[in-house]
Each structure stands twice: as structure tokens, then as C-alpha cells.
C-alpha positions, -999 to 999 in steps of 0.1 A, spaced: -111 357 561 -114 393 566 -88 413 562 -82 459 572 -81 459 534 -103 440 520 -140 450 534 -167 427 532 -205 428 522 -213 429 558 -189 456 565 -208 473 536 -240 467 548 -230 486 586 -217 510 569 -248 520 545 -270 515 572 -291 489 554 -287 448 559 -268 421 538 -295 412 516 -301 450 504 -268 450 497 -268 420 477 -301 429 455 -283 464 450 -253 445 436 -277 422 414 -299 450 397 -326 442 418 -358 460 417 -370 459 452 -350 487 462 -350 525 464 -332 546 447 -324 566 473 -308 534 490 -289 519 459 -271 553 454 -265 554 491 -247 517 487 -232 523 457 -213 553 471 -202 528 504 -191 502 482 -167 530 462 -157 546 492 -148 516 513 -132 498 477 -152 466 484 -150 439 454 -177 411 453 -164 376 450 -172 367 412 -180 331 427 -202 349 453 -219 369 432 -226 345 412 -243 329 441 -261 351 455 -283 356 418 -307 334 430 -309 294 432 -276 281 435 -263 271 396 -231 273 400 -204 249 392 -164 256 399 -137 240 375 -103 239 390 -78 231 362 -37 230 360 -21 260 335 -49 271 319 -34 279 287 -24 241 276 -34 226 247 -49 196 268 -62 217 293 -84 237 264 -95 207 255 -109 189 282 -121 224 293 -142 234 263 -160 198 269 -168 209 307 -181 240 292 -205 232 268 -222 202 291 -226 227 318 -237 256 296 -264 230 285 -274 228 317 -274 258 324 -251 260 353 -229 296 359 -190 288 353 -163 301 375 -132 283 361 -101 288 386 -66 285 373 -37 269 396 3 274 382 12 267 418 5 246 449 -5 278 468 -28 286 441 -44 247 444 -47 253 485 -59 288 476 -87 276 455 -94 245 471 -100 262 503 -120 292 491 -145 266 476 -149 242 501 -149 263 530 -163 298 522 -182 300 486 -201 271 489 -204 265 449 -229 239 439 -203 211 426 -166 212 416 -146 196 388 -113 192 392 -89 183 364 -56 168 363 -47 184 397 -38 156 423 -61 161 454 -45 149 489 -62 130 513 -74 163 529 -84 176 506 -111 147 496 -117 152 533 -121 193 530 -150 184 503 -164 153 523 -170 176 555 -185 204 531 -206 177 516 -198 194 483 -201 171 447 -174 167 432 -162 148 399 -120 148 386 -111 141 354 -73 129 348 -72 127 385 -77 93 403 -97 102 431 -105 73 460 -147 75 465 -153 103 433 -169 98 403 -134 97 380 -128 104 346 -93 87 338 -74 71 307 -48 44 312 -14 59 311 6 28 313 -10 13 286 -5 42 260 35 41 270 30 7 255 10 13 229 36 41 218 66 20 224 49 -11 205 39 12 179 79 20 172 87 -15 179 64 -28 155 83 1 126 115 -22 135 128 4 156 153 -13 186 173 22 201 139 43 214 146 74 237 123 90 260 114 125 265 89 133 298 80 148 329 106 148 358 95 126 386 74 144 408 69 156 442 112 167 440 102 201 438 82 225 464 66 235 426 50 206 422 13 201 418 20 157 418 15 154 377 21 119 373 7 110 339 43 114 324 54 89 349 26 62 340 39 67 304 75 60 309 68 31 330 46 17 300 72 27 277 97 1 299 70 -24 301 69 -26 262 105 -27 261 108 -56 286 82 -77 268 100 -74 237 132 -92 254 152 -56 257 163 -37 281 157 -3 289 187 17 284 189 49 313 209 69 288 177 73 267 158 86 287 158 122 295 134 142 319 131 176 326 105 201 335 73 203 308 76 224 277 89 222 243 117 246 247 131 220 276 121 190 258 143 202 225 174 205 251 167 175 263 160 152 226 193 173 216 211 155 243 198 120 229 203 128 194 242 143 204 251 109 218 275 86 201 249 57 190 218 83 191 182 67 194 166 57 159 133 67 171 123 92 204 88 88 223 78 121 239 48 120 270 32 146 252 26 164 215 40 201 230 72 183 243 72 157 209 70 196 186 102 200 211 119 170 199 111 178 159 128 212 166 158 192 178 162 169 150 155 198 129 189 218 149 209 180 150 203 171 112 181 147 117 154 145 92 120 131 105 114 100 100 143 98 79 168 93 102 145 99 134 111 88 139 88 108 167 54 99 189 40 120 207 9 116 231 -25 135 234 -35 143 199 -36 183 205 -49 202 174 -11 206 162 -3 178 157 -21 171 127 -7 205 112 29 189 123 17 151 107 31 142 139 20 104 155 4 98 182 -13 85 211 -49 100 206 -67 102 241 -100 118 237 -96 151 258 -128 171 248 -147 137 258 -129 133 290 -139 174 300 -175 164 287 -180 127 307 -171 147 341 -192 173 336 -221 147 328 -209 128 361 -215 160 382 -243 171 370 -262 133 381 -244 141 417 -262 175 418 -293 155 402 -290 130 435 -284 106 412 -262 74 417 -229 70 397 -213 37 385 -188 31 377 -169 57 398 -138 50 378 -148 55 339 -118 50 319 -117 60 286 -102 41 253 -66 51 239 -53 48 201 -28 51 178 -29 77 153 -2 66 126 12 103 107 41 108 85 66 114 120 70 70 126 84 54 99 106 20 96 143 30 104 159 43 78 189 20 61 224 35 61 229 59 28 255 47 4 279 79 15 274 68 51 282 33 38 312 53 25 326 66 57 321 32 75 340 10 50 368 44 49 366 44 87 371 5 86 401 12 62 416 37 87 416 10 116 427 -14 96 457 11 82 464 20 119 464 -17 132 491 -22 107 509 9 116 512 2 148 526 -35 142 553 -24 119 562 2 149 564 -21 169 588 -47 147 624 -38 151 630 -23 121 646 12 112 623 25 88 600 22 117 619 44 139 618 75 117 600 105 127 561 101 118 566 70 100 539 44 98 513 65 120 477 71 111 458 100 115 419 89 126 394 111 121 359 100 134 330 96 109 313 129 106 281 133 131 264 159 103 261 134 77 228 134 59 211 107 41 204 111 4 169 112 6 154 140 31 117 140 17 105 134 50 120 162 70 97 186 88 100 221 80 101 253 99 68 266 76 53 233 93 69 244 130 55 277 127 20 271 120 18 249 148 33 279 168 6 301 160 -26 274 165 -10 270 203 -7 308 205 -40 311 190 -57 281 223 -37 306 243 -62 329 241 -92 306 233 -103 309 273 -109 341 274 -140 340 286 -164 357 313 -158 336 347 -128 328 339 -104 334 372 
């Protein structure tokens, strides 16, 4: 859409004197034009501030190669991942880049609109950003290929895993260690907030997670599960909660390895050595969680970028694609973080059997209070002071504890993938 500040090639173009496609070969290095005429449209394009559409541009080089990757907050572990796959299939192929990041639902509509109404790229791949029904519609009418991955897409060639199952697999995983008391850290349910881009993958997870549960003959307790917005600075607050309460989880699954590094700082703040008193899975297998011998639900991300880049390249090839759903396989990945629960240390056997002794001394008390007897009556007599049994007592053996060394090399890998995207197209 034109807009008084933002001029356009073709407003360029009248005002040089020349047509569009001088304009374009001037903004290309090409060498079918004069030199009187490139400095002429070089000194428009200055005067009248115009900036080319990177996409556009990258258009207007010649045949159309060009393929647009729309992916969720670009600077995700996963996202990386599944993003460096895309990337090296489509360099392969030789196809120009233009990968465009969305932190917001304007930013999706934004993007989605600019490349299926106006920029015309060659294909799109759209990752873990939940399309609408128009806008599957938006690219059916612009007959534009495209190909999702982590996105279930009705009619697309789809690049998923199976959610559900690896909330099982995680919670069978911790069921198998013995663990019974198994909390929950995830994604709050979404579409609540105007925010929202309709991540659902945390969702999937907790349902498995309840599914597991349920085949095992228990049932899911509410107060273990905690949900909050994604990040491992919420998902500490929120594993602090569990491991605050008065019979605290013996093991916590978290919907993914950044929020699981925010449960390990919790049970680092709560005294909670891992797995000696707390055991921990996470979900993805990111890089840092190897550093952080944290388990794990490994889904192959890299693969999953790669396969839908694959997919679209056969659409652009005119070829056919089946299946349209291609589901990749989950695992677990077994580190030091799951272990068997933990039996009680002999100074926690201590306090129980002196707490014991305190209830016992206090039932007594208050039955001699209550006999009608003088020694009774006098001030203080017979009462019992109960104290409860310490929440900061540590077992014996604290081999297994993470340390902060451990935390903070995993800090500076994710800072490191931060940065690991910066790289020309990138919008």
C-alpha cells in the first residue's frame, strides 16, 4: 500500500523520467544502462528516501528463486534449529532466503499479507505459527506453495511430531523411575491473550502427560500443574511454587528444555538437589541440554526445518506430495536429571520419628489437660510446643545436584544461538 512517506519504485521511476524496469536494472547493477541515467536515479531514489523491499529486490534479480520462511521468536533454541535445516536445503537449491520474524499477531498478519498479496515470493514455509482458515485461503487465492512445519495445516504438505505422545513418553519415562507425585511446568492455554500467536504444542504435552497418568490408575492432581507464559525465568517462579508446597512433587516435567533449565534453577534456589531429591525432563533436546545432562524428549528439530524445505521444493518442482501429514519419530534421551526417587535420609528419618514423638507428647498433653486434676491446671503445664519438620533439610548425599558452573554454560550456548541468525535476509 502506498503511503506520503514511503515512495514507491513507480513513484521513482516518474520522477527520474525513466520507466520501472530502468529503475529496477539501476538498483540491480545492471549493465544495460547509462551512466548518465543510473546517476540520474540514484540521486531520485536519495532525494525522494525510497527503500526497495529486500523481498522485492530479491525478486526482481531475475527468475523468481525466492523462498519466504515465516517463523515464531527468532532467537529460540528450537526455532535455530529447525531454521538452520530450512536453510541449508534451500541454499542447496539454490533458492534466495528472506526469513521473517513474528513476536506478535500483527507481525504474523503483517507478514502473511505482505507475501501473499504483494511480493509474490516463489513458496513459503511457515513454522510453528498457527495459520487461520484465512489465511490458508489468502495463499489458496494467490496460488502460492506452501509447506509448515510444527503447524498442522488442513490441505499442506505438514511437517509435525506427535505432542501427545511425548507427554506420555515423558510422564512414563518418570513413572517407570518409580516416581508417583509428578508436576508440570508449560505453556498457558492459549488464545486468553490478544498476544497470542495459538502455540499449542505445550497443550498437546500436558494432555499426554494426564493421559500417562490416567493409564497408570492415578489421577492427575491440578495443584501440580503450573502454567505461565514461556521462559525460564517464569518457569523457575512457577517449579518454585511446586517445590514450596507442603508434599512437593518428587519429580517435575517441563514442555520444554529452556523452561526445564528454569525448573533446575528452582530446585537449585528451594534446596532441592537434582535428582536427588527432584528429578527433571524436559522436551526438545536443544543443544543445552546436554551441557545441563538434563533428560529429555528428543524431537528431531534440524530434521523437521530440513523435511519442509524438501516438501516445498517438490511443490515448486510441480511435484506431488504424500503423505501431506509426515510425522516425525520421538525419543527418550535418559541424562543424569531422572533418577529413581530418592529414599528419606536417616536425619530426615530423624525429624519424622521426633515429629511423631511431638504428636504423640501433645496427644498426651492434651488428655492429662483435659482429666480433672490440679497439676493440670497450672499455668503452661502439660502443653507442647510443635514445631514443623524443617522444609530446608538436605539429604546426605548431594552428588547429583546441578551446579551454577553447569547453569552458566548453558547461559552462554543460548546467548551464543541468539546471535547464530545473523545472517543476510534475515528480516
Amino acid at each position: 500500500m502506498r503511503t506520503p512517506d514511503r515512495p514507491t519504485i513507480a513513484d521513482v521511476a516518474a520522477a527520474a523520467g525513466v520507466g520501472v524496469g530502468t529503475v529496477s536494472r539501476v538498483l540491480n547493477g545492471g549493465v544495460n544502462v547509462r551512466e548518465s541515467t543510473r546517476l540520474n536515479v540514484l540521486e531520485v531514489i536519495e532525494r525522494l528516501g525510497y527503500r526497495p523491499s529486500h523481498l522485492a529486490a530479491a525478486l526482481s534479480r531475475g527468475s523468481q528463486r525466492t523462498v519466504a520462511i515465516l517463523v515464531p521468536h527468532l532467537t529460540r533454541p528450537s526455532t535455530v534449529a529447525r531454521l538452520a535445516g530450512a536453510l541449508a536445503v534451500l541454499d542447496e537449491q539454490r533458492y534466495d532466503t528472506i526469513v521473517c520474524n513474528v513476536d506478535t499477531p500483527e507481525q504474523r498478519d503483517h507478514h502473511l499479507a505482505a507475501l501473499t498479496a504483494r511480493h509474490r515470493a516463489d513458496g513459503v514455509i511457515v513454522v510453528s505459527v498457527h495459520l487461520a482458515g484465512q489465511h490458508l485461503a489468502a495463499f489458496r487465492r494467490g496460488r502460492i506453495p506452501l509447506a509448515t512445519v510444527d503447524v498442522p495445516a488442513p490441505g499442506v504438505p505438514q511437517t509435525i511430531v506427535d505432542d501427545v505422545a511425548g507427554g506420555r513418553l515423558a510422564t512414563a519415562h518418570l513413572l517407570s523411575l518409580g516416581h508417583r507425585r509428578i508436576g508440570f511446568v508449560g505453556d498457558a492455554v492459549p488464545g486468553r491473550s490478544a498476544r497470542d500467536l495459538g502455540f499449542a504444542s505445550s497443550r498437546r504435552r500436558l494432555l499426554g502427560y494426564r493421559r500417562e497418568l490416567a493409564a497408570a490408575g492415578l489421577t492427575a492432581d491440578p495443584e501440580l500443574v503450573r502454567l505461565g507464559p514461556d521462559g525460564p525465568a517464569v518457569a523457575a517462579e512457577l517449579a518454585e511454587q511446586l517445590l514450596r508446597l507442603p508434599d512437593p512433587p518428587t519429580a517435575i516435567f517441563a514442555a520444554s528444555d529452556t523452561q526445564a533449565m528454569g525448573v533446575l534453577r528452582a530446585a537449585e534456589l528451594c534446596g532441592f538437589p537434582v535428582p536427588g531429591r527432584l528429578s527433571v525432563v524436559g522436551f526438545d533436546d536443544i543443544e543445552s541440554a546436554a551441557l545441563l545432562n538434563l533428560s529429555t524428549v528428543r524431537q528431531p528439530l534440524q530434521r523437521s526445518g530440513a523435511e519442509g524445505a524438501r516438501r516445498l521444493c517438490a511443490l515448486l518442482r510441480g511435484a506431488l506430495v504424500r503423505p501431506l501429514r509426515q510425522q516425525l519419530p520421538l525419543w527418550i534421551v535418559q541424562r543424569s536429571s531422572s533418577a529413581p526417587p530418592a529414599a528419606p535420609s536417616a536425619a530426615a528419618a530423624g525429624r519424622a520419628a521426633a515429629s511423631a514423638a511431638g504428636r504423640a507428647a501433645a496427644s498426651a498433653a492434651a488428655t492429662r489437660a483435659a482429666a480433672p486434676s490440679p497439676a493440670a491446671a497450672g499455668p503452661g503445664g502439660g502443653r507442647s510446643h510443635l514445631l514443623p519438620a524443617g522444609a530446608d533439610g538436605r539429604p546426605a548425599d548431594e552428588r547429583g545436584r546441578f551446579s551454577s558452573r553447569a547453569l552458566r554454560r548453558a547461559s552462554d550456548v543460548w546467548l551464543g544461538m541468539r546471535y547464530a541468525c545473523c545472517a543476510e535476509g534475515v528480516a
